[in-house]
C-alpha positions as CSV (number, residue, x, y, z in Angstrom):
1,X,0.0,0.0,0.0
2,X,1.1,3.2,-0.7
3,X,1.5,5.5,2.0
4,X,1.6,8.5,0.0
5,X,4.0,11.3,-1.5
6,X,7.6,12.2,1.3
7,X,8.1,15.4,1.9
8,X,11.6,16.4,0.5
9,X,13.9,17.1,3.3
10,X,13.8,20.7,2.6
11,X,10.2,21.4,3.5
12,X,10.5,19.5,6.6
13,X,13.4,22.1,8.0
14,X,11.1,25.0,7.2
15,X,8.2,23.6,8.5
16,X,10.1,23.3,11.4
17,X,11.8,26.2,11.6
18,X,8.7,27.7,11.1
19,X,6.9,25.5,14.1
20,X,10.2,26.9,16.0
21,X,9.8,30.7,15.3
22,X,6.0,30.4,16.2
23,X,7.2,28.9,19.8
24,X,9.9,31.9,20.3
25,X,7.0,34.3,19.8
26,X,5.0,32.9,22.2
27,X,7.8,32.5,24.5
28,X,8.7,35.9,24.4
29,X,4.0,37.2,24.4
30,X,4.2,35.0,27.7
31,X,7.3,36.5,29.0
32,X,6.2,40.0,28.6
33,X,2.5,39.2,30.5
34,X,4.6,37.5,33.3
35,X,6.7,41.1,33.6
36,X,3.4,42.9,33.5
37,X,2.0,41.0,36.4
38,X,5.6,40.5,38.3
39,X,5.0,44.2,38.1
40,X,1.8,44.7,39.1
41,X,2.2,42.5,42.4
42,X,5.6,44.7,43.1
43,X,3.4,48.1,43.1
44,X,0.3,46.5,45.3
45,X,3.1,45.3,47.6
46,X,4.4,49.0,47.7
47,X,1.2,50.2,47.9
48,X,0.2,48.2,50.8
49,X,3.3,49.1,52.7
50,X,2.9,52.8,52.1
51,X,-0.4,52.5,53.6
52,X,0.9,50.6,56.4
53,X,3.4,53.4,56.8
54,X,1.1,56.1,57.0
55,X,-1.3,54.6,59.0
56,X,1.3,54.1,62.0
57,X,3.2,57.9,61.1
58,X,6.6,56.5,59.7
59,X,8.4,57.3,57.2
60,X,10.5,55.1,54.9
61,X,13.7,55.8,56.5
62,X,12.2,55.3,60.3
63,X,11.0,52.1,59.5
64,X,14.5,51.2,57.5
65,X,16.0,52.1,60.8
66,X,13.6,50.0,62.8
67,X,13.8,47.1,60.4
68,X,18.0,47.0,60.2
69,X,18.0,47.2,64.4
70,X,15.5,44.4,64.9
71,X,17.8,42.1,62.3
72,X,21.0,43.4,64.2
73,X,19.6,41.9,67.2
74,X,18.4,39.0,65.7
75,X,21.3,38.2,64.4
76,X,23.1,39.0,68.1
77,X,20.5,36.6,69.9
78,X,21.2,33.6,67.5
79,X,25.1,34.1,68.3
C-alpha cells in the first residue's frame, strides 16, 4: 500500500523552523504578560506598605532604621 507522496527534506526544516519561530513568539508574548504582572504585584506590595506606613506615622527611613535594628539583634540573639 502506498503511504503516499515524502516530503523532500527541505520542506521539513522550514516547516520546522517555522513551528520553532512560532514557539519563540509565544515565548517571548508570555514572558512580557509575566513582567506585567511581576509588576503589578511589586506596586500593590508598595502600595500596601505605604499604607501601612502612614497609617502608624513613619516614614520610609524610620522604619528602614527600625527594620535594620531588629535584624541586628536578631542576628546578636542567635550568636
Amino acid at each position: 500500500m502506498a503511504r503516499g507522496v515524502r516530503k523532500p527534506i527541505e520542506e521539513k526544516i522550514r516547516e520546522k523552523r517555522e513551528v520553532i519561530d512560532a514557539l519563540k513568539k509565544k515565548i517571548q508574548k508570555e514572558n512580557e504578560e509575566l513582567e506585567e504582572l511581576l509588576r503589578e504585584e511589586r506596586e500593590r506590595n508598595l502600595e500596601v506598605l505605604s499604607n501601612f506606613l502612614s497609617e502608624v506615622n513613619l516614614s520610609p527611613e524610620e522604619a528602614t532604621e527600625i527594620l535594620k535594628n531588629m535584624l541586628k539583634q536578631k542576628e546578636g540573639d542567635a550568636a
